[in-house]
N, C-alpha and C positions, 0 to 999 in steps of 0.2 A: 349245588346240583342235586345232591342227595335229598334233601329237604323240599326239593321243587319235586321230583320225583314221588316222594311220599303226598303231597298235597293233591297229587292229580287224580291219588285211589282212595282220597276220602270220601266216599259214599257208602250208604246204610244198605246192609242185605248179606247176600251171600258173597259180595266181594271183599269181605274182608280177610278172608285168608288171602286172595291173590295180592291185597295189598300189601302182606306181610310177607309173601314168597318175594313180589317185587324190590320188595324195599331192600330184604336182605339181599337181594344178586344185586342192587344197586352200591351198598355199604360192601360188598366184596369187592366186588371190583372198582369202587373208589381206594377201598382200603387196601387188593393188590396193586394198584397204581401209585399207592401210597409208598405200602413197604418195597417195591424195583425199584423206585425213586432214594428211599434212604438206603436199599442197599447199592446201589453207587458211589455211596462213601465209606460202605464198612467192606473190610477186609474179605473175601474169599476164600476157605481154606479148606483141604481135606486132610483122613487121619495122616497122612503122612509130611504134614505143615514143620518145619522144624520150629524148635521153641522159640529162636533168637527174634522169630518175625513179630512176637508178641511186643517184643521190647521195641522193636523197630517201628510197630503202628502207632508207639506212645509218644517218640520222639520226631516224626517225621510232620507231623503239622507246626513244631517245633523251630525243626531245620527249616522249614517253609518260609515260615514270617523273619525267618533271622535274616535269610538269603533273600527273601521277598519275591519267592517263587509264586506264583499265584495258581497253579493245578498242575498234578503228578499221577502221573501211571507210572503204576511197578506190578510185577509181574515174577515169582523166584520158581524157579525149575530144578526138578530134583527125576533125576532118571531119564531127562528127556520129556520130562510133563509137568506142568505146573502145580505145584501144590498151595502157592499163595498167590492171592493176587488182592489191589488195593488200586483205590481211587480216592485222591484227596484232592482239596482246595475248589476253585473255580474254574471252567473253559472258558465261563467269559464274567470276570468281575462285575463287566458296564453292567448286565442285566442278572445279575446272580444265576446266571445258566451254570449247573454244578458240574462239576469233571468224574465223566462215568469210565465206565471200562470200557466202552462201545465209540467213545468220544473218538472222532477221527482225528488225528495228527499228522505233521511233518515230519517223516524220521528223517530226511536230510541227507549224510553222507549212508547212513545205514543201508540205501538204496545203493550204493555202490557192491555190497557181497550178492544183494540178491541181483543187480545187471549180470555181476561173474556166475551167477549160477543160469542166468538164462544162455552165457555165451559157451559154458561148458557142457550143457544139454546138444546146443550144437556141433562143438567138439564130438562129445557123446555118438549122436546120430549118422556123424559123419559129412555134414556140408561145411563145418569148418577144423581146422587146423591149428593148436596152438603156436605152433613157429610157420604160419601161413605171415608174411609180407604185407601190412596192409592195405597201403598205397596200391597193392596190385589185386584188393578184392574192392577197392574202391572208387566211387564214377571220375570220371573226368571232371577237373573245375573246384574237386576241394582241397586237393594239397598239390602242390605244386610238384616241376618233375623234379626238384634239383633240390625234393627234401629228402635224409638221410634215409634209408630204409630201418624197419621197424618193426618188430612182430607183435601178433596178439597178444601173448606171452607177457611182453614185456610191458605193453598198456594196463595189463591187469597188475601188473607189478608195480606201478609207477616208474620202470625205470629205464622207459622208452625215450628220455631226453625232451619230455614234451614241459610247454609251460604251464604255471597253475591257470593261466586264464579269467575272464573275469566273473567271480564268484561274487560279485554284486550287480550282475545281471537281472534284474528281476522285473516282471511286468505285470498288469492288471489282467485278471481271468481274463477279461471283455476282450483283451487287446489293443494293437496291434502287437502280435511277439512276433519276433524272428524267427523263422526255422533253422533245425538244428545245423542243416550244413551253413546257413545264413554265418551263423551265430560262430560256427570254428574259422571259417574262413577269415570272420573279423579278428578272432582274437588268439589265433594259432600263435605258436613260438617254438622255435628248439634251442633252449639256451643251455644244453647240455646232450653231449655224447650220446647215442643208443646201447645201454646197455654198460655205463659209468656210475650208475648210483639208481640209488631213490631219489625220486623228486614226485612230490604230490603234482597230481595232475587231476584238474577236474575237468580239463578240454580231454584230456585223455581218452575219459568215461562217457565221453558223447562221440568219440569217435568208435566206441566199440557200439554205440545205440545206433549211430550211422552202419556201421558193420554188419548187424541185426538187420536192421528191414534191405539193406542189401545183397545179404545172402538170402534171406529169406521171402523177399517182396510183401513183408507186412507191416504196418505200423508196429514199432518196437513194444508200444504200449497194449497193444493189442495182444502181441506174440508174446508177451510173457505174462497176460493174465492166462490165456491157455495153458502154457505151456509149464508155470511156475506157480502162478500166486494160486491157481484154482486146486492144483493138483494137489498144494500142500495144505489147505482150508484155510489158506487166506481171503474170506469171506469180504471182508470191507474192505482188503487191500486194493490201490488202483493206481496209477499214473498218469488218469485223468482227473484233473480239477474241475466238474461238472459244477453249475451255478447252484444246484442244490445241495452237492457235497461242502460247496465254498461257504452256504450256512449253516450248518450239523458242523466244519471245522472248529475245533478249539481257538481263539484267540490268541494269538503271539503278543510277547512282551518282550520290547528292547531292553538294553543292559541300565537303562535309565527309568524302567518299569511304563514306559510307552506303550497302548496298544496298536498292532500292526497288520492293517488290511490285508487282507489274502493277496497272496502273488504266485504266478508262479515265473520257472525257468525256462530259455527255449528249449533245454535241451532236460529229459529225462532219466537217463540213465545214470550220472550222477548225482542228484537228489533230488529227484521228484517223488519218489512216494511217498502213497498218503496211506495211513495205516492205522490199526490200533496197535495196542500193547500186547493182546491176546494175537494179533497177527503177527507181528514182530514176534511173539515165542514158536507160532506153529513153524513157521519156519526155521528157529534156532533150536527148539527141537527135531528138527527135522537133521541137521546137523553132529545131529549125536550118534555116536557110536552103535551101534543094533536096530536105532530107528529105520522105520518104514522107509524105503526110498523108491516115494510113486514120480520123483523127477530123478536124480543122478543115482549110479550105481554106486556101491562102497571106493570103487578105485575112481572113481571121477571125484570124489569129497576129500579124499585122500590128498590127491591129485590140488584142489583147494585148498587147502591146509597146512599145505609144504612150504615151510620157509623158502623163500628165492632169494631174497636181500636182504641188507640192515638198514631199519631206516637212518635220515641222519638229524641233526637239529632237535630242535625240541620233541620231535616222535621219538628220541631214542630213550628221552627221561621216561617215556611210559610204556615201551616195546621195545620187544628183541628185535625182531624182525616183520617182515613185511610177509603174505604169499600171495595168491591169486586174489584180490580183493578182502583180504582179512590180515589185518596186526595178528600176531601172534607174541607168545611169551612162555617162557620156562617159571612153572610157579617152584616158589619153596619144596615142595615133597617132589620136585623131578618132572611132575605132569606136565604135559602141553595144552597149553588155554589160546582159544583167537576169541576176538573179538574186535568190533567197530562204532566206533562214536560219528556222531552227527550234529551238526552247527548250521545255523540258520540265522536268517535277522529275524530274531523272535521267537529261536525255536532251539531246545536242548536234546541229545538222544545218547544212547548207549547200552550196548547187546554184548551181553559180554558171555562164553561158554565154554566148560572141561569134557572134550568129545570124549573120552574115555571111561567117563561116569556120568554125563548129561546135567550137571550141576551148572546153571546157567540162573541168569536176571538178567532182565529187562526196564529201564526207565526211560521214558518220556515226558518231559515236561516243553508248558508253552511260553518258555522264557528262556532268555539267554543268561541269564543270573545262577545257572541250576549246577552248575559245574563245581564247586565246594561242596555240594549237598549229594551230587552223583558220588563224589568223592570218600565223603564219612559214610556214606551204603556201600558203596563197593567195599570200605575196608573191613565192614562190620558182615557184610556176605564172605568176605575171606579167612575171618577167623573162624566162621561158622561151619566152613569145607573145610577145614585144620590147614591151612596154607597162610605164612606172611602177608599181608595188604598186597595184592596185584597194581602194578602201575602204574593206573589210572589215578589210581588213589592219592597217590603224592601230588596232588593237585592240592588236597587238603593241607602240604606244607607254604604254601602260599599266604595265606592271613598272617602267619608270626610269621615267615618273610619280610610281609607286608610291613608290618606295625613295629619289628625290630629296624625296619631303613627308615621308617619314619623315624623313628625315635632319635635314631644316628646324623640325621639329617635334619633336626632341631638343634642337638648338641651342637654338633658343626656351626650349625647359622650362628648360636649363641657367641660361640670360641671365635668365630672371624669376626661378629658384629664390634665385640671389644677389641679386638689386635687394629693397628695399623699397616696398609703396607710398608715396606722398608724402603721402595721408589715409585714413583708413578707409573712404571713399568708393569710393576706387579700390579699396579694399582686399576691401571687398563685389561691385562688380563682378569682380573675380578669382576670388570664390569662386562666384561665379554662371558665372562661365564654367569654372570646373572643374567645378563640379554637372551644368553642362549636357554636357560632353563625356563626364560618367561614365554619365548618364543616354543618351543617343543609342550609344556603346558595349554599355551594356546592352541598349537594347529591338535592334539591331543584332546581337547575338549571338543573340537568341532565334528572330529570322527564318529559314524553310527559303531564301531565297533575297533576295536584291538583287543589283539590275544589277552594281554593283559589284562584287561579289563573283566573278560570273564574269568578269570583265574583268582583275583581279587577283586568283587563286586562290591562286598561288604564294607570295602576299608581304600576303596579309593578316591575318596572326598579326603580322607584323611593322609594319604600318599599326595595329593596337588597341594594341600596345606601345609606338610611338610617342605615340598620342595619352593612353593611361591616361599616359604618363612626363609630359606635360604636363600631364595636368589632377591629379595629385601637384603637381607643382612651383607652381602656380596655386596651392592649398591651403596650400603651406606659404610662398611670398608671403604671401597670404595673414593666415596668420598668424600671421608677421613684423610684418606692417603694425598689426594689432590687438594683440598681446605685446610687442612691441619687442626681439625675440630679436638676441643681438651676430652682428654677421658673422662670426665665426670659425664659432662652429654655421652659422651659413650655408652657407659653404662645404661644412663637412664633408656636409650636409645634401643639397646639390647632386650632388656627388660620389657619394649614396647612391641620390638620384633617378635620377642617370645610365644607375649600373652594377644599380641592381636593382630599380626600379620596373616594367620594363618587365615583363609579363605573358609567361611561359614557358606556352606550352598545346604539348602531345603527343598527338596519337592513332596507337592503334597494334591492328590486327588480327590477331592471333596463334592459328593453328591448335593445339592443343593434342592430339594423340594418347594416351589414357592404358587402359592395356592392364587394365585393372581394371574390378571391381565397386564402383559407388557405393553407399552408403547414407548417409541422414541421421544425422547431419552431418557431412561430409568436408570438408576443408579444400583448396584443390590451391594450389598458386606459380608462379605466369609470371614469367620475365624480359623487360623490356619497355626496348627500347632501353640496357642499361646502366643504367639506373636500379635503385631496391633494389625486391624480390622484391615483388608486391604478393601479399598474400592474398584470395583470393577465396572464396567460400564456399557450395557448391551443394547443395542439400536437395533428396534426390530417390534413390528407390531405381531395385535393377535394373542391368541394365547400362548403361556408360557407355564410350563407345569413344573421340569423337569430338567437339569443342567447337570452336566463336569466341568468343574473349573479347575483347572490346573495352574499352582503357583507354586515357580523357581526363585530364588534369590542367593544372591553369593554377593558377600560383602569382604575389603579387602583394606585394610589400613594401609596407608605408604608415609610413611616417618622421614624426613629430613633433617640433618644438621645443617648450620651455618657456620661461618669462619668464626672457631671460637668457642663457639654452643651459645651463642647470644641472641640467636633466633632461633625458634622451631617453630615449624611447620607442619600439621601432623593432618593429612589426607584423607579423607573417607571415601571412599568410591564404591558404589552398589549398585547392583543391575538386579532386576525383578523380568519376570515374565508371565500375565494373568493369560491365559487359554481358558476360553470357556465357548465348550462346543455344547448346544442345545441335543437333544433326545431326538422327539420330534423327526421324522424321515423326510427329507428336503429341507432341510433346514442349512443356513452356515454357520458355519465357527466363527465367532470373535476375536482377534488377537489383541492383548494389549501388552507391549512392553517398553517397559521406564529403563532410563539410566541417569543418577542423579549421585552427584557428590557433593561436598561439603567439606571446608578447610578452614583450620583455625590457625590465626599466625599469631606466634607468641603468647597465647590462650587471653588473647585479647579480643580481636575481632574475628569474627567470622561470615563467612558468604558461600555459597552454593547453588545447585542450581537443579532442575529433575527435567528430563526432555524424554517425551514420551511418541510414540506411533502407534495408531487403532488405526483398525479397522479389519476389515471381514476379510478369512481367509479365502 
């Protein structure tokens, strides 16, 4: 562009100074186009940055690729205002679009404090009531008459007896979605008392978005960009998913590093906003102590703040308590910290803030992988405000959790694959607990998400190959105990459970550039980690520039004895899966996925077989 520009003012005379005033405002504003562009990856900071953020920008592209985060917003607040701020990785890998600070995201549950500050504004004003009944500021037709009664109070608290609802709700911007009373009506529940406990509720938080436009007669989304997101300079904050917002969104990443098309929920006030990092602070500054308050008064934040409950279950391993829409926690030196995480399919968040000295961070990332990584920042932000790691943090005890049950859970398989049982009794219980661990593995893999899973991302390949190595060695206990197979096979037997039971799974995404014309049927070869060439096979005229092929495989030995150890049998089963979605806008995906085994009896003969299914998604 620059270069075209310069060529249009070569002519002799008196223009040649404009040629050179031109050219420089041209190379200026390439070159500020240039330097906004690389600063969306470097750090942000004013004189009052603490030091430790130095250390923290050296090691967080680090934590990135370890956790296989693919883009991060962070944001650290000191007094109520930001003094650092960073943008790392990519928004969207597929086209190298990089991750800015302006980059809009899903904060997810984080949208839960600011619903509570749009319903305590109303509080505030005086058209509602925190122990107002809901059921009775609500129309006819969405909760039935013979539901327990319930206050606002205690919806903000989770501990209105309401059910979590279905948090994999989700639908395509375009639609059709349900509307939000649509949406409670289907999946309402009270599987506990009003006012017995904590119990997370995300129908909960659409029944107070319901509450909003009915005390007030406006879209919820509406009423609290007035009323909240604008007043606090939440700029790009919105709870609308406009089609042109849905491309400026960052790209989400499943826990298996999938990316995942925009969605949204029917209902909003539970996790629909969309945000940056810099908006996610104005507002958690805005929570601090002597900050401005152009939405709630100091005794309405107060008021938010206040412990009500304790949560129970695994919220209690990372929180004291529950209040109006915010975890809260007692740190190490005494202080009181709230703060709120948020989870998505595809999307990580966490606000975490000390109203008392305004010492707050902010992370967003577009993966659900990111929660080890929020983990070792959060505990490195808490030595840095002189306080023990804050709650969240022991998230990061998870990986040697992890890798010490693996560990335990090989010994084991080893110790049982050599033992016999003592009757056929125990011997059936063994193969009932290996059926059961193949069975809970299985339905385990087919799931888009468990808790678990994002609490150990890193090392859960290696957690299923622990436990398939036991529930093998279980089986062939087993059937030891029913055969009466000699110990030497035993051992050898052991020995094979050890080193090759354990389930090998690879995925791997591979740009493929190929300067050619496809037609049906061309063959093309990726190499994938070192492994051998897979073939793939794409049906499709026209040109073809540009591809993602995505290839899975997990391979699994299964060992047999025979009466005696006079036979063996020793089982290869492998399943692959080639995806390969073309660039190109209209295009389709390709599937191709193989299941092929191979079994050698007495390392004499062998035979196998590979059955495959293509075709277009």
């Amino acid at each position: 562009m620059t270069e075209r520009a310069c060529r249009v003012f070569r002519s002799p005379g008196g223009r040649a100074a404009a040629r050179v005033v031109v050219c420089l405002l041209v190379i200026f504003a390439a070159g500020c186009e240039l330097s906004a562009q690389a600063d969306s990856s470097v750090p942000v900071a004013d004189a009052r940055a603490p030091a430790w953020t130095t250390d923290l920008d050296a090691r967080l592209p680090r934590l990135m690729r370890r956790f296989g985060v693919p883009g991060l917003q962070v944001i650290v607040l000191t007094g109520g205002t930001p003094v650092w701020r960073a943008a790392y990785g990519e928004a969207d890998p597929a086209t190298a679009r990089p991750m800015r600070l302006d980059t809009p995201m899903r904060v997810e549950s984080i949208s839960k404090p600011v619903t509570a500050w749009g319903v305590m504004r109303l509080v505030q004003t005086g058209q509602l009531a925190l122990d107002d009944t809901v059921s009775h500021r609500l129309s006819a037709g969405v909760l039935s008459a013979d539901v327990p009664a319930f206050t606002v109070r205690q919806l903000l608290a989770h501990t209105a007896g309401v059910g979590l609802g279905d948090f994999a709700a989700r639908f395509p911007p375009a639609g059709p979605v349900p509307t939000v009373a649509e949406q409670v009506v289907r999946e309402f529940a009270m599987p506990w008392v009003p006012g017995a406990g904590f119990h997370y509720s995300d129908t909960g938080y659409l029944l107070l978005e319901l509450l909003v436009e009915e005390v007030t007669g406006e879209r919820f989304a509406d009423r609290l960009a007035r009323e909240v997101l604008a007043p606090l300079g939440m700029d790009r904050a919105t709870f609308d998913l406009t089609p042109a917002l849905a491309r400026d969104l960052a790209v989400a990443h499943s826990l298996r590093g999938e990316p995942i098309a925009p969605y949204v929920y029917p209902g909003r006030g539970s996790g629909g906003l969309i945000a940056t990092a810099e908006d996610v602070a104005r507002w958690l500054g805005a929570s601090a102590d002597g900050a401005p308050r152009p939405v709630l008064t100091d005794a309405s934040v107060r008021v938010l703040h206040a412990p009500v409950t304790v949560p129970d279950a695994l919220f209690r391993l990372v929180a004291d308590g529950y209040a109006l829409g915010h975890f809260t926690e007692t740190l190490s030196d005494g202080r009181a910290a709230v703060w709120h995480g948020g989870q998505g399919f595809g999307w990580m968040t966490h606000a975490h803030l000390v109203p008392t000295t305004g010492d707050g961070i902010v992370l967003l990332a577009n993966s659900q992988r990111a929660w080890p990584l929020f983990a070792r920042v959060l505990a490195e932000w808490s030595r840095a405000i002189g306080v023990a790691p804050v709650g969240m943090a022991r998230v990061r005890w998870g990986t040697p959790a992890a890798w010490s049950a693996s560990g335990l859970a090989v010994v084991v398989a080893l110790a049982v694959a050599i033992t016999r049982p003592a009757s056929r009794r125990r011997a059936a219980m063994r193969l009932a607990a290996a059926l059961s661990i193949l069975a809970g593995v299985g339905w385990a893999a087919t799931r888009d998400y468990l808790f678990v899973f994002s609490v150990i991302p890193d090392v859960i390949g290696w957690v299923a190959a622990a436990l398939l190595t036991l529930a093998v060695a279980l089986m062939v206990s087993a059937w030891r105990g029913v055969r009466g197979a000699s110990r030497g096979w035993s051992v050898a037997v052991a020995l094979v459970v050890g080193v090759l039971a354990p389930m090998s799974a690879d995925a791997q995404t591979t740009d493929a550039r190929m300067a050619s014309h496809w037609t049906a049927p061309v063959a093309a070869t990726i190499e994938v980690r070192h492994q051998l060439a897979t073939p793939v096979t794409q049906a499709r005229s026209g040109p073809y520039e540009e591809a993602t092929i995505t290839v899975w495989r997990a391979t699994t030995f299964l060992p047999w004895v025979h009466r005696g150890g006079r036979t063996t049998i020793a089982g290869r089963l492998a399943a692959s899966r080639h995806e390969l979605a073309d660039r190109p806008e209209g295009s389709r995906a390709f599937r191709n996925r193989c299941v092929s085994w191979q079994t050698t009896v007495s390392h004499a003969r062998s035979f196998g077989r590979t059955i495959c299914s293509r075709g277009f998604a």
